[in-house]
C-alpha angles and dihedrals in degrees: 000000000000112000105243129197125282084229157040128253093291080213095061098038095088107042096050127087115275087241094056086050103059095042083056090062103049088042084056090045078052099230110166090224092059083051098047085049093046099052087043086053089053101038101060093026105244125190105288090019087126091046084055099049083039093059093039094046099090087060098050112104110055102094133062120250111205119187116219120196149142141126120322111275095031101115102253096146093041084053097047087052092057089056107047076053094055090048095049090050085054083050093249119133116233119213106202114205096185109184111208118189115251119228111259080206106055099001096229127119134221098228088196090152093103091049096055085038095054087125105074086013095102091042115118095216091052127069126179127208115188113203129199112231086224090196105313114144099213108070092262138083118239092241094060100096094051098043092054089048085051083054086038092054088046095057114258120156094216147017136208123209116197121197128203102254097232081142101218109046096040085121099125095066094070088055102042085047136064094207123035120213114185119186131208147190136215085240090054089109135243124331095261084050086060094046092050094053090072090229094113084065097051104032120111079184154342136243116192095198126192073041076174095078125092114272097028083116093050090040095051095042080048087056094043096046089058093045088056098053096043101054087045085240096140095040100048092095103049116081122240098250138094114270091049110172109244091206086066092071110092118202112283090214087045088060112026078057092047098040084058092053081058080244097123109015144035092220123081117270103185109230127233109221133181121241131192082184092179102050083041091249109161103359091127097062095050086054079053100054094047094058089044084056098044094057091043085057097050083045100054092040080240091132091052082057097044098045091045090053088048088052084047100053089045095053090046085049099047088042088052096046090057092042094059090041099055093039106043092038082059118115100200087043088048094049088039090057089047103044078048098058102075092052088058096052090051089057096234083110147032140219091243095049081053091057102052093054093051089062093056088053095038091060096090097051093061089051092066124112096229135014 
């Protein structure tokens, strides 16, 4: 694990709440209660949540964080427990962030992940944090990304970010993760269906896991085949004019499979393993695949990209929370929307001119000092 430092930003000490101090403390003397409260503190917000992830923010940006996702029953937590396996064997310590759904009945949430994780649960250099996806539409919940800054801070290698497995709006991981892990199944479905899902888009590679079914073989060549035509690999070679020699096509699956190995390209491909997840097969070379893609991030500059847009969609994010909070908590913009409405059901107004007019008001609330 990466040495931290005994202390807090001494600029910051003293301007930060007692209480915040003192978590501090007992998070630098690395106790996993101050950890459990801290990630608590930032995941439902609570007064001095932002002094906390101020003070912990110089030292955000030494472990790996690696999305897992994928539809529902494909073994992404069985998979997510091999590896931390695999990492703790290697003598790195493994931080788990698994998103549930909550219930749009009842809005609770069944955490189960440390049920179906009972095997490393126990362990001292793991910890597991189950989130609630609390109505956000893109696997994740919206306190992901800070959650896994508060385990980063703390000193964990690597980081595990489960999604919640809803399989076609699991967007957000690619952008929460440096590295994207989407797992299959033989019963995912046809190649279109694949396709259709959007993970090919947001997959740094692919795991066909209980490989040990009937149709992994003709799922993962599916996969291939498409990486292979849409990165024009098996095109590159055969020249843009009528008469083209069919034998000059290569096989999209062949080198998309051995563009992946490194083998054909500079650029990523991403590679389409096989996984018995719950017997431990193939586990290694998935290990494998994630710090090859690691270095090729940290070679192409590609992980400098990646980190900066994740600072800029939190920021956006942060800068639209307190907008909506200062505006709609607002009692003259509240009594302004109201006395509105009735000129919007006559007709002699819209909601956009309405609008309009609402951002004018509102000017002088985002101008405020504090909320």
């Amino acid at each position: 694990m990466t040495t931290l430092s005994s202390s807090f930003p001494a600029a910051a000490s003293g301007e930060l709440p007692a209480a915040i101090q003192r978590l501090l403390r007992a998070f630098d003397a690395r106790q996993p209660a101050a950890l459990a409260r801290a990630v608590s503190l930032v995941e439902n917000q609570r007064e001095g949540f932002d002094a906390l992830l101020a003070a912990l923010h110089p030292r955000i940006g030494r472990a790996r964080r690696i999305g897992i996702t994928g539809p529902p029953g494909a073994g992404k937590s069985t998979l997510t427990t091999q590896l931390t396996k695999a990492y703790r064997a290697a003598g790195l310590t493994v931080g788990i962030v698994a998103v549930d759904p909550t219930s749009p009945f009842t809005g609770g949430a069944l955490l189960g992940d440390r049920i179906r994780m009972e095997d490393v649960a126990l362990d001292p250099g793991v910890y597991i944090r189950s989130l609630a996806t609390r109505g956000s539409l893109g696997g994740l919940s919206s306190a992901t990304r800070v959650v896994a800054d508060v385990l980063d801070a703390f000193g964990f290698d690597r980081i595990l970010l489960e999604t919640v497995g809803v399989g076609q709006s699991e967007l957000d991981i690619a952008r929460a993760a440096e590295s994207t892990l989407v797992v299959l199944v033989p019963e995912s479905g046809d190649s279109i269906q694949t396709l259709k899902a959007g993970l090919m888009e947001i997959a740094d590679l692919f795991a066909v896991n209980k490989a040990d079914r009937p149709g992994a073989d003709r799922v993962r060549n599916d996969i291939e085949l498409m990486l292979g035509m849409r990165s024009g690999l098996a095109l590159r070679d055969v020249p843009a004019h009528h008469g083209v020699d069919l034998g000059a096509i290569a096989n999209p699956a062949r080198v998309a499979r051995a563009a992946a190995r490194g083998e054909q390209e500079e650029r990523w491909v991403p590679p389409v393993l096989r996984t018995v997840a719950a017997k431990g097969e193939g586990v290694g070379e998935v290990v494998d695949a994630l710090d090859r893609h690691f270095r090729y991030l940290g070679a192409s500059g590609e992980l400098t990209r990646r980190r900066r847009e994740r600072w800029r969609e939190q920021v956006l994010e942060v800068a639209e929370q307190r907008l909506r909070h200062r505006v709609w908590r607002d009692p003259d913009i509240q009594a302004f929307i109201e006395a509105s409405l009735p000129a919007i059901e006559a007709g002699t107004s819209t909601p956009f001119g309405i609008a309009d007019e609402l951002l004018r008001r509102g000017a002088g609330i985002l101008t405020r000092t504090s909320p």
